[in-house]
PLY file of the C-alpha trace (Angstrom):
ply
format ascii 1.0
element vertex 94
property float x
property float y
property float z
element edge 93
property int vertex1
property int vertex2
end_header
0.00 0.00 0.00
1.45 3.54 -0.69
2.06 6.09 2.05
0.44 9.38 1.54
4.13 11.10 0.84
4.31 7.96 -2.06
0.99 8.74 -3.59
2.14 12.47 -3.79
5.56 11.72 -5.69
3.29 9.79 -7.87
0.92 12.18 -8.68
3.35 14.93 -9.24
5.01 13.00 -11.57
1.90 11.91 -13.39
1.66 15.88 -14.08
4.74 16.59 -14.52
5.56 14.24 -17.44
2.92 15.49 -19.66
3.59 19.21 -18.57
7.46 18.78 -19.75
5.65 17.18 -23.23
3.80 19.93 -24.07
6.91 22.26 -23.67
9.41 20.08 -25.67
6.62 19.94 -28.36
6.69 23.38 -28.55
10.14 23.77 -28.04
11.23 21.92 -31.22
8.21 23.28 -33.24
9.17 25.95 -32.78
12.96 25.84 -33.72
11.45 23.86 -37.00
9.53 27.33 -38.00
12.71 29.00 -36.83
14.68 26.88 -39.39
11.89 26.71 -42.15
13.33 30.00 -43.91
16.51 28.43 -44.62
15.34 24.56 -45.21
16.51 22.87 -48.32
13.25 23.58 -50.78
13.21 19.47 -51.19
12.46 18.78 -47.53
10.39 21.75 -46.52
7.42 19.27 -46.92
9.23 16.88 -44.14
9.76 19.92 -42.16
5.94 20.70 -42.38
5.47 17.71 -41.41
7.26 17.49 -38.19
5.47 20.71 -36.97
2.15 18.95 -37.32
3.03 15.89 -35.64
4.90 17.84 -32.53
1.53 19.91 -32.16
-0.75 16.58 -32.65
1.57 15.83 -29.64
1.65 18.28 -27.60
-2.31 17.86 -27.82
-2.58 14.85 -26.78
0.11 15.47 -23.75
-1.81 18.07 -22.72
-4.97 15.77 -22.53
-3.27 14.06 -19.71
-2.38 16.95 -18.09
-6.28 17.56 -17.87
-6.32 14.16 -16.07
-4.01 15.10 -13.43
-6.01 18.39 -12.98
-3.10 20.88 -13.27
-2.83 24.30 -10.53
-4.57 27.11 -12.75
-0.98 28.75 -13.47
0.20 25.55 -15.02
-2.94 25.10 -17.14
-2.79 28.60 -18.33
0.72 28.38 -19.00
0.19 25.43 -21.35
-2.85 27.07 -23.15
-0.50 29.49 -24.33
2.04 27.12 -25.64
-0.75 24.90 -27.22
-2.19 28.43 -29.04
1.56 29.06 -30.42
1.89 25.43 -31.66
-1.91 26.14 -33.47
-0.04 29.39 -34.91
2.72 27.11 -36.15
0.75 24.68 -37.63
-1.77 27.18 -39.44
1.69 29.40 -40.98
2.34 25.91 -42.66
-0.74 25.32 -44.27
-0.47 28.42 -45.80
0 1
1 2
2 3
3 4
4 5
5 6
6 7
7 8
8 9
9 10
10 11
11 12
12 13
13 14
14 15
15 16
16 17
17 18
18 19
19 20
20 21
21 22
22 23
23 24
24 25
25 26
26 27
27 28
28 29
29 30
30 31
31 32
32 33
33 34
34 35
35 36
36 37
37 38
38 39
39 40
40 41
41 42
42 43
43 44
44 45
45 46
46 47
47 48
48 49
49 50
50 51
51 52
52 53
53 54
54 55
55 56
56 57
57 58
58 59
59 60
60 61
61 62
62 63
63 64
64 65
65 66
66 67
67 68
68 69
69 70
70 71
71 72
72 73
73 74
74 75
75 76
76 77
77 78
78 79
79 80
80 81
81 82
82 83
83 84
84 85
85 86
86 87
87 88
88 89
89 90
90 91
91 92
92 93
């Protein structure tokens, strides 16, 4: 049976995997829209590409966040990063 200080380490890092996600995904996604400008025109597609699938990610990290019912600060920190990685995906499609 876990101890109450056990259940807490568990918890915290049930939220704190997907929180670190979200930021990576957004992190790289946005270094790939950083590099875009200067991509070699045959790959730009791959490049495209990898920004979709980091924000598809980030989504879906952020769904378990939800689960682990973040403090407010941490959720709205995240909608913010999720909102940029929209931006990022929608300057693509373009």
């Amino acid at each position: 049976k876990l101890t109450a200080e056990d259940k807490a380490k568990v918890e915290a890092t049930a939220l704190d995997v997907p929180v670190r996600l979200v930021k990576l995904c957004h992190s790289q996604s946005a270094a790939v829209v950083e590099f875009l400008p200067r991509c070699n025109p045959n790959i730009t597609s791959d490049a495209k590409v990898a920004i979709h699938l980091l924000a598809g990610a980030g989504r879906a990290a952020y769904q378990t966040v939800l689960v682990n019912k973040p403090p407010a600060e941490i959720d709205e920190e995240l909608k913010k990063l999720l909102a940029d990685l929209s931006q990022h995906e929608a300057a693509v499609l373009k």
